[in-house]
N, C-alpha and C positions, 0 to 999 in steps of 0.2 A: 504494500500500500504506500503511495504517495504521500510521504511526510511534507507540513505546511506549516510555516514559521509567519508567528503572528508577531507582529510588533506594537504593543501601546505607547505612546504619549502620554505624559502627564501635564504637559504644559501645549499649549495650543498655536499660543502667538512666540513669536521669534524672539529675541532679544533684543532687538534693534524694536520693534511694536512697545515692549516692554517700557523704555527710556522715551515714545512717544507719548505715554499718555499723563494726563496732567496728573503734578502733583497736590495730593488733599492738602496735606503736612509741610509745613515749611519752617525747620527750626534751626536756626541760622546756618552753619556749614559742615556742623557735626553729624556723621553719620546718623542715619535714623534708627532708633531702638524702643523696647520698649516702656523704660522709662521714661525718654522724651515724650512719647503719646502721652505719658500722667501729666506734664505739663503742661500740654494743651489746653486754650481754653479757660482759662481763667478765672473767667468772670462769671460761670457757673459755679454754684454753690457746688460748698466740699461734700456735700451726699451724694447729689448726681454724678459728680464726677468718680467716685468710691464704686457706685452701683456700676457704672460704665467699665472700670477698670475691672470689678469681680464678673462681670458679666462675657471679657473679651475671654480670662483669663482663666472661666471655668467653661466655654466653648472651646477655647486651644487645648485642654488638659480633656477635655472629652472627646476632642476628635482623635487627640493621637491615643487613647484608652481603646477606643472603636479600633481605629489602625491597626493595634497591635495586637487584639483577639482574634482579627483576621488575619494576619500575618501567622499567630498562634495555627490557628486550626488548619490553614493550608499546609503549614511546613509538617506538622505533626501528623497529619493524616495522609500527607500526600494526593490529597485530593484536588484533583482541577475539576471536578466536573459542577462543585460548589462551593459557597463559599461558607461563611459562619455559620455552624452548626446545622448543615445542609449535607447530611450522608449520600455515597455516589450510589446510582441507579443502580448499580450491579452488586452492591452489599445486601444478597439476601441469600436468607439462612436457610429459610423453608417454605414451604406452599402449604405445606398438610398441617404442621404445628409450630406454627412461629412464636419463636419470643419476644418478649418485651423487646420493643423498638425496631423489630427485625424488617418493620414495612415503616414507608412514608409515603409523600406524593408524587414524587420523583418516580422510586422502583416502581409501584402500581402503572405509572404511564408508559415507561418500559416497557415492563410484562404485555400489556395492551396493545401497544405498537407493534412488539415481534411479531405477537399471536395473530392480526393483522395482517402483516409481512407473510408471516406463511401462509397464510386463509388465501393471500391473494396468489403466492407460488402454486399454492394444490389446485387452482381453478386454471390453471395454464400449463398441467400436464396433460401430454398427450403421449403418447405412443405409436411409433411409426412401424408397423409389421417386416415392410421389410426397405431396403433400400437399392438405389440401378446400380449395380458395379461396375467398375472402371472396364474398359477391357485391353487385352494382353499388352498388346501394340503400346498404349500409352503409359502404362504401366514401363513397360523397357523403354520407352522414349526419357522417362523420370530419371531413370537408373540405369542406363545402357552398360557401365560398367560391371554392375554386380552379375547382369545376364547372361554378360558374356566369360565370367567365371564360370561361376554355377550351370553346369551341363541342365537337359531337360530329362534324363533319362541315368539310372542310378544305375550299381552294382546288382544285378538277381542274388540272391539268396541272403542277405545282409537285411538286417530290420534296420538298420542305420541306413538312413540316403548318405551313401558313399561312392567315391569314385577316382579315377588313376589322374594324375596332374603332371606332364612331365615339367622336370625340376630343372629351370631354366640358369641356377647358379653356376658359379665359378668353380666348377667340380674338380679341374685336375689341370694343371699344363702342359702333362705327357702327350706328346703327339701321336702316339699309339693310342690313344683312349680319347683323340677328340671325337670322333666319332658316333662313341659310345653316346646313349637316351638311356638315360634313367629317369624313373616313375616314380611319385610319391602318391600316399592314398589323403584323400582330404576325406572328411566328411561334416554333416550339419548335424544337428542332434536330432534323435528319435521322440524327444519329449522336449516340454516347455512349461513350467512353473510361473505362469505368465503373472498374478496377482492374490488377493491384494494386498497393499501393506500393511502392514501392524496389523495381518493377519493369521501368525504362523507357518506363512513361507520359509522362512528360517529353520524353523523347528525340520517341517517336512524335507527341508533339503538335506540338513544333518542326519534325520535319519537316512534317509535315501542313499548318502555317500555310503553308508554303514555296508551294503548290499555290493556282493561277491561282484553281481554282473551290471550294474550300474556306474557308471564314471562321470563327474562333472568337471567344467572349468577350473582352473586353480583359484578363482575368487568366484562369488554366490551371482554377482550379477552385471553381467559386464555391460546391460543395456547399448546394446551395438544398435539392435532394430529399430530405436526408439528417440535416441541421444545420439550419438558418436558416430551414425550413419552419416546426419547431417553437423558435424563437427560441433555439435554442443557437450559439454560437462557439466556446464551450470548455466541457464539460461540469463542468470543474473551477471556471468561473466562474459557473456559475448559469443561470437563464433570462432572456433577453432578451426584448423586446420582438417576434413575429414578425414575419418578412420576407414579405409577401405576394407574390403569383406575379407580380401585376403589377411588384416591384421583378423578380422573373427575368426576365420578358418584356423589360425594358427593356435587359437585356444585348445581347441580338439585334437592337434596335433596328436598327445601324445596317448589319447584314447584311439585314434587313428592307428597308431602304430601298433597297439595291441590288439585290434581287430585285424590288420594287415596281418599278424605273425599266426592267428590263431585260421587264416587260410592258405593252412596245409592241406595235402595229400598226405590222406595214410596209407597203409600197406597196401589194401585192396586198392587203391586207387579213388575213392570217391571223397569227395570234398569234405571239409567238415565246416559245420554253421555256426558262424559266432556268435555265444551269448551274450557277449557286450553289447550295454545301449549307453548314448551318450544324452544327459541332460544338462538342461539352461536353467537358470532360475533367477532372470532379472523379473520385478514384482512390476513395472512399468508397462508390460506387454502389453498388458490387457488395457490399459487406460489412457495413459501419455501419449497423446497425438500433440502434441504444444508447438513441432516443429513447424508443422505443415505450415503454418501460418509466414513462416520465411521461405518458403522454398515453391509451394502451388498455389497457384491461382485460386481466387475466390467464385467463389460459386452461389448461385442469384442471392441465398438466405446467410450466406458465410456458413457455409457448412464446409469442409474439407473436402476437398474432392478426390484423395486416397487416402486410406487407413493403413495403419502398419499389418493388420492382418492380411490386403489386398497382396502385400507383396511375400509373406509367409507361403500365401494358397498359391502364391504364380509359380514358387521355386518349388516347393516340395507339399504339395494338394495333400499328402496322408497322414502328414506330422500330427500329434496327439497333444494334447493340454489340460493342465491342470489347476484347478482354481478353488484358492481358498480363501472363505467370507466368512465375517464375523458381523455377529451386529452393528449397524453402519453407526450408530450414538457412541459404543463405545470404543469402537475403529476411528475414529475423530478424537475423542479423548487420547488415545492412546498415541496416536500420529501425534495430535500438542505436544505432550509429555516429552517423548522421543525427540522431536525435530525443536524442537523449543528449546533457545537457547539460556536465557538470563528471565530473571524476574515472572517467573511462572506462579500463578495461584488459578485457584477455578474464580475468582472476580474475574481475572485476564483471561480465563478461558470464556468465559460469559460472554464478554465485550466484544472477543472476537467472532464466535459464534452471530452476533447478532447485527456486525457490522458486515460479517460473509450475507449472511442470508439479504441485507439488504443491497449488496452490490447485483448480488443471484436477479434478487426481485427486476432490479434494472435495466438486468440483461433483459430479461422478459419481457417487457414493455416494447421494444424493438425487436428483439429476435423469439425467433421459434426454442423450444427448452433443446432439442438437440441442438443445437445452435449456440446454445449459449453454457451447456458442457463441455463442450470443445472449442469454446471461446478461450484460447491463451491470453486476453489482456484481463477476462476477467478470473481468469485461472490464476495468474501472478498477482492481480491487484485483492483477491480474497485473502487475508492471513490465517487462517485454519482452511483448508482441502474437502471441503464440504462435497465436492462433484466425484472424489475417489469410492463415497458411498455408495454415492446412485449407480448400483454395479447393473442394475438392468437396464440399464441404456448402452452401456457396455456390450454386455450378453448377447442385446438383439444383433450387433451389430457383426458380432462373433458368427452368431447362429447362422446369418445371411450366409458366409462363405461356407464357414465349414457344417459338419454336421453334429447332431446332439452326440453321435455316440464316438465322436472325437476331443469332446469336451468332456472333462470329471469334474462336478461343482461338490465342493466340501464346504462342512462347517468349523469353523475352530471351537464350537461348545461340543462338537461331538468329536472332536479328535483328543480338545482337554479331558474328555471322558472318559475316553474307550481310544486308545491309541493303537490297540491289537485290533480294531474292529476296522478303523481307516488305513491302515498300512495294508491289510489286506483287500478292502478295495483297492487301493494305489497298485498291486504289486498284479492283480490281476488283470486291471483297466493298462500294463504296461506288458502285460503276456510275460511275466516273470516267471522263474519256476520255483517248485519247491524250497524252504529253506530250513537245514539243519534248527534244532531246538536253540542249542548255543546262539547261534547268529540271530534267529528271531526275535529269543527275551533278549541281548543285544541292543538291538535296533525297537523293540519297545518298550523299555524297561529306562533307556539313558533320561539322564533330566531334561527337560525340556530348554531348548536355547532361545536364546532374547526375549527373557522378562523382563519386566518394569524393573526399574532400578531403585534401591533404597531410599534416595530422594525424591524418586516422582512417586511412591508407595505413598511419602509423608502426608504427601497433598492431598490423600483422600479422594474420596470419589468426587464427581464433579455434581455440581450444584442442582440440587432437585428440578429448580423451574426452567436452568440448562436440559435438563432430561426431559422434559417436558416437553420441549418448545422442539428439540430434535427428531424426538421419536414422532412427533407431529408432523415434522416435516420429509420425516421420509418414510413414513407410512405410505401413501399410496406406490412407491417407488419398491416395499418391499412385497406387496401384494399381489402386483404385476411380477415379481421374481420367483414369487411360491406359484404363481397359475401357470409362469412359460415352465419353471421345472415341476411342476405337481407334488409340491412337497411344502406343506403348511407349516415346516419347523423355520422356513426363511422368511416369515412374518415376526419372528422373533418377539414372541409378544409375553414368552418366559426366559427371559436370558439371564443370564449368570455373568456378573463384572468379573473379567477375565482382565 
């Protein structure tokens, strides 16, 4: 959000105005003070003039008594948003049993205006069943470099889309062997860990590394597809230099290399099949479209006119994906926590919350709601990620290319559950096979990775009428999520603060 530097004045007219205007007081050439005013005037009796002096002299001692209780209570409370004895709009305790003094006029109008705010969001959702997709042609016109890496046509018998690359380096200076082609095997990953954040992706990937015939990246989320395609790192730092596919390619290398060794010829002669699969797990897949907005054309409503999925389905159409959601209120808290850097409380998380939903509102007013989820200026200008919740805007957009049973949608209240119950989905939805007793308790038994940390624990849950105003607002968002998957546990309407 756009920080704005106010300036006040305390004085109006210039200095030079000041020295123009007549003076009342004229006592000879000594500086004027306030015991020359008691001199003044003379010829008024000595009461009047007494009442005149207690009167200037208990006005000056009352303004600055005033001054300094508001000087008081700004600096002590830190509150700008009032002044003496004027508590900020976002100090409230409770909804259901407030105490003493926990409401005023201020928070009441607040509470009112959100509720408002979202009344008017909910009346401007709509849902697009499906959308036109780009086709191929333009799609390689975007990207002609990455196309023309990436063959159209993989290795047979490999579940990995893999394939031979002759190795164009400085292999040797023997002039006997210039001759020689040598082959390297690349391949792309067989799965993708696409989202969402601060929703147990971490967890799922940790365990996932655990598994014999699974291999990842050497970091969890290299966001090449999403970021680093178009030479972003941080949107807030500019454009980079792009990262070409061959630096992604090179991530997999070395899972590459043991898929390559594990196609031997044995005795009889017949190939053997490698169980190695290679997975991604940047959590941006599924939602960060932010580039597009520097790179393609706008289209009549500013919708994007390619998705990062368009170019997934053009290179390998059978890739598989995996997606894990949590209640979106407390997938918001939990993003604050995490991505927040200094002076965190749920007040601050309030403020934010209510200053998102009213940029959100904004958007709406001019653009359509897909429109305005994949709006990058309102994306960067909300301070809490309010649009990473609404995962079925997402979903549809998924669903359009690929198909449901190439998508796995998990919850993280049933995996904090039952972690033997979703691992064994995961391992079956990736055609895994059996696994030793050892290695299963293993891989479901380990602590769970990236919990809340000791100080964002202290902070306690976030603020009831915050809970309120959220679950409000993305109600109808989870409704449409439980009717496109038929499953009424993604209405979340009994969640557990995870």
């Amino acid at each position: 959000m756009t920080q704005m530097d106010y300036k006040y004045s305390l004085l109006d007219s210039t200095v030079d105005d000041y020295h123009k205007r007549p003076l009342l007081l004229q006592v000879d050439n000594t500086p004027l003070n306030l015991f020359a005013v008691l001199e003044v005037k003379r010829d008024l009796t000595k009461r009047s003039s007494t009442v005149g002096c207690k009167i200037r002299l208990y006005g000056f001692l009352f303004g600055l008594a005033i001054m300094f209780l508001i000087m008081a209570s700004y600096v002590l409370t830190g509150d700008k948003k009032g002044l003496l004895f004027t508590p900020s709009p976002y100090h409230l305790n409770s909804l259901v049993s407030p105490g003493p003094f926990a409401f005023n006029l201020s928070s009441v109008r607040d509470y009112a205006h959100i509720k408002l705010v979202v009344k008017s969001i909910k009346s401007k959702v709509g849902f697009r069943s499906s959308r036109q997709l780009p086709e191929l042609k333009a799609l390689m016109r975007s990207d002609p470099h990455m196309f023309s890496v990436i063959p159209r046509k993989f290795l047979p018998g490999l579940k990995n889309p893999c394939w031979y690359e002759e190795f164009t380096g400085n292999i040797t200076t023997d002039p006997y062997k210039m001759n020689l082609r040598l082959y390297r095997m690349r391949c792309l990953p067989y799965f993708y860990i696409i989202g969402q954040p601060k929703c147990g992706t971490t967890d799922l990937y940790d365990r996932l590394r655990l598994h014999p015939d699974v291999k990842f990246t050497t970091f969890k989320e290299p966001h090449w597809w999403t970021r680093k395609r178009f030479g972003i790192i941080r949107l807030s730092e500019g454009l980079h230099d792009r990262y070409p596919v061959e630096d992604y390619l090179d991530l997999f290398d070395q899972a590459a290399y043991q898929i390559q060794g594990e196609l031997t010829t044995n005795i009889s002669g017949s190939p053997s099949h490698p169980k190695i699969i290679i997975g991604e797990a940047s959590a941006s897949t599924m939602w960060d479209n932010n580039a597009w907005v520097y790179f393609y054309d706008n289209t009549t409503e500013g919708e994007p006119l390619f998705l990062i999925q368009d170019f997934i389905h053009a290179v390998q159409p059978e890739a598989r994906f995996i997606v894990m959601l949590r209640d979106p209120v407390e997938r918001l808290y939990s993003d604050y926590l995490y991505f927040g850097i200094a002076n965190k409380s749920t007040e601050d998380f309030h403020e934010k919350v209510s200053e998102s939903l009213q940029l959100f509102e904004g958007c709406l007013m001019e653009y359509t709601m897909r429109s305005c989820v994949y709006n990058t200026t309102v994306n960067n200008a909300m301070p809490v990620r309010l649009q990473v919740g609404l995962y079925i805007v997402y979903l549809i957009d998924w669903l359009t290319v690929f198909s449901k049973e190439q998508i796995l949608v998990l919850r993280l209240e049933d995996h904090a559950s039952n972690r033997k119950y979703t691992m064994h989905k995961v391992f079956d939805f990736l055609n895994l096979g059996p696994l030793s007793k050892e290695i299963e308790s293993q891989i479901t038994r380990s602590p769970a990775s990236n919990t809340r940390r000791p100080a964002d624990k202290n902070l306690g849950p976030m603020l009831p009428i915050t809970k309120e105003i959220l679950q409000d607002f993305y109600k109808p968002f989870n409704e449409k999520l439980a009717k496109v998957l038929r499953n009424d546990s993604f209405l979340w309407e009994y969640n557990s603060n995870l």
